[in-house]
C-alpha positions in Angstrom: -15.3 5.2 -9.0 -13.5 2.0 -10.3 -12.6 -0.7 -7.6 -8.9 -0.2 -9.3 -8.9 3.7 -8.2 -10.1 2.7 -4.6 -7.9 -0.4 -4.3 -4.6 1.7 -5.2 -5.6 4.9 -2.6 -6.5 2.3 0.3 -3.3 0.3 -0.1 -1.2 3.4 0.1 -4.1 5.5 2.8 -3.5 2.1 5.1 0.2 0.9 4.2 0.6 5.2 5.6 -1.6 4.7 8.2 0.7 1.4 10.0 3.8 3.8 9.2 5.5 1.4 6.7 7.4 1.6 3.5 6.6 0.4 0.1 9.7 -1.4 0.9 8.7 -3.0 4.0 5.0 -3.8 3.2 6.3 -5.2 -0.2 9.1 -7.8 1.9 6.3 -8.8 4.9 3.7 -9.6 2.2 6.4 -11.5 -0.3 6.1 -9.6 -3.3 8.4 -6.9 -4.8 8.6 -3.5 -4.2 8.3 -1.7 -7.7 4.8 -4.4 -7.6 3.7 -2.2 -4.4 4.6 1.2 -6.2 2.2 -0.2 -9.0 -0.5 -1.1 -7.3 -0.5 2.4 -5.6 -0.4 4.5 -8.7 -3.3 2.1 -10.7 -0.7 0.6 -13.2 -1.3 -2.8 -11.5 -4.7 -4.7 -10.8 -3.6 -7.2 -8.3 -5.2 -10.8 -7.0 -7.5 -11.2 -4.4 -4.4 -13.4 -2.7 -2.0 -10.3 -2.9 -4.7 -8.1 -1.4 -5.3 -10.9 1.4 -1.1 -10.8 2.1 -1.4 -6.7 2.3 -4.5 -6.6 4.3 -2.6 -9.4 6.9 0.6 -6.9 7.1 -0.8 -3.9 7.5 -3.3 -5.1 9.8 -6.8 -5.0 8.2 -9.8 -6.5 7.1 -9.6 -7.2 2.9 -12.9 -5.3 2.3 -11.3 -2.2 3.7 -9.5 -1.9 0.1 -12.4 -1.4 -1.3 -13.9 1.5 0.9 -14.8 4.5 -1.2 -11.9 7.5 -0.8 -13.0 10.3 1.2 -10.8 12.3 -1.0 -8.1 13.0 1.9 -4.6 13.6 0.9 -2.3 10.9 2.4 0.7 12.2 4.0 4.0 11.3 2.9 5.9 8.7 5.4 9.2 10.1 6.4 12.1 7.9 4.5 13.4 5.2 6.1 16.8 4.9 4.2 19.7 6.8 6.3 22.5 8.9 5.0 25.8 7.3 4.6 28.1 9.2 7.0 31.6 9.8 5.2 
């Protein structure tokens, strides 16, 4: 497996794991959301810096990006964003 491939399913497996949003992870670490998103579905190989800001926020060690996937499905985090009431 590519580093890429195990870079994007650790980011989102750990970004799950704390309980935060692309949103979230994307504002702690300084970078924009839709860069989160792309790093997640492999359209994005990011720096070693980036990776060090992720790791910091959700609260890991940098190598752990690079762990090989145990093929898991990641469960989907509950949306953050509340209804408008009218």
């Amino acid at each position: 497996m590519k580093a890429s491939e195990s870079v994007a399913y650790n980011v989102k497996r750990l970004r799950v794991k704390a309980g935060i949003s692309q949103e979230r992870l994307a504002l702690d670490a300084g970078i924009d959301r839709t860069y989160v998103s792309r790093i997640e579905r492999k359209a994005e190989n990011c720096t070693v810096g980036i990776l060090e800001r992720l790791a910091e926020v959700v609260g890991c060690k940098i190598t752990e990006f690079f762990d090989e996937p145990d093929g898991e499905e990641i469960p989907v985090l509950k949306s953050g964003r509340k209804r408008k009431v009218k």
